[in-house]
N, C-alpha and C positions, 0 to 999 in steps of 0.2 A: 693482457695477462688473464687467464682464466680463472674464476672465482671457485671451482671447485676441480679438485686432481684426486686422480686414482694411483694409488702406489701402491708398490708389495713393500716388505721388508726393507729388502736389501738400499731404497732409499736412504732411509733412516738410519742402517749400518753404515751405509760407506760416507757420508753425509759425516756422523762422528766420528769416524776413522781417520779423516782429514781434517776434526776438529771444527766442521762448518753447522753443522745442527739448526743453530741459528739462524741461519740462511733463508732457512722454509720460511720461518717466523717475520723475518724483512720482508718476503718475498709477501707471503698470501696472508700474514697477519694469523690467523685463527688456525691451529692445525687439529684436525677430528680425524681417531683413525678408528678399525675396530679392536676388541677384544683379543682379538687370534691374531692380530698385526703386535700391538703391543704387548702381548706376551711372548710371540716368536722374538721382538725385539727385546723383550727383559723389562719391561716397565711397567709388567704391570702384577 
């Protein structure tokens, strides 16, 4: 498994859309996005 990923958005929408969010956090442990990711997602 690879220790760092690139995503857009839409990971992290449809990710809680299905309720899995978490997922990421099992998977890779540590999740760092940017500013302009988390705010197109609402978190920030």
């Amino acid at each position: 498994m690879p220790k760092t990923i690139i995503s857009d958005t839409s990971c992290f929408i449809i990710l809680t859309n299905i309720g899995e969010l978490e997922l990421l956090h099992k998977v890779y442990g540590e999740i760092i996005t940017t500013i302009d990711i988390a705010t197109e997602y609402g978190d920030a």
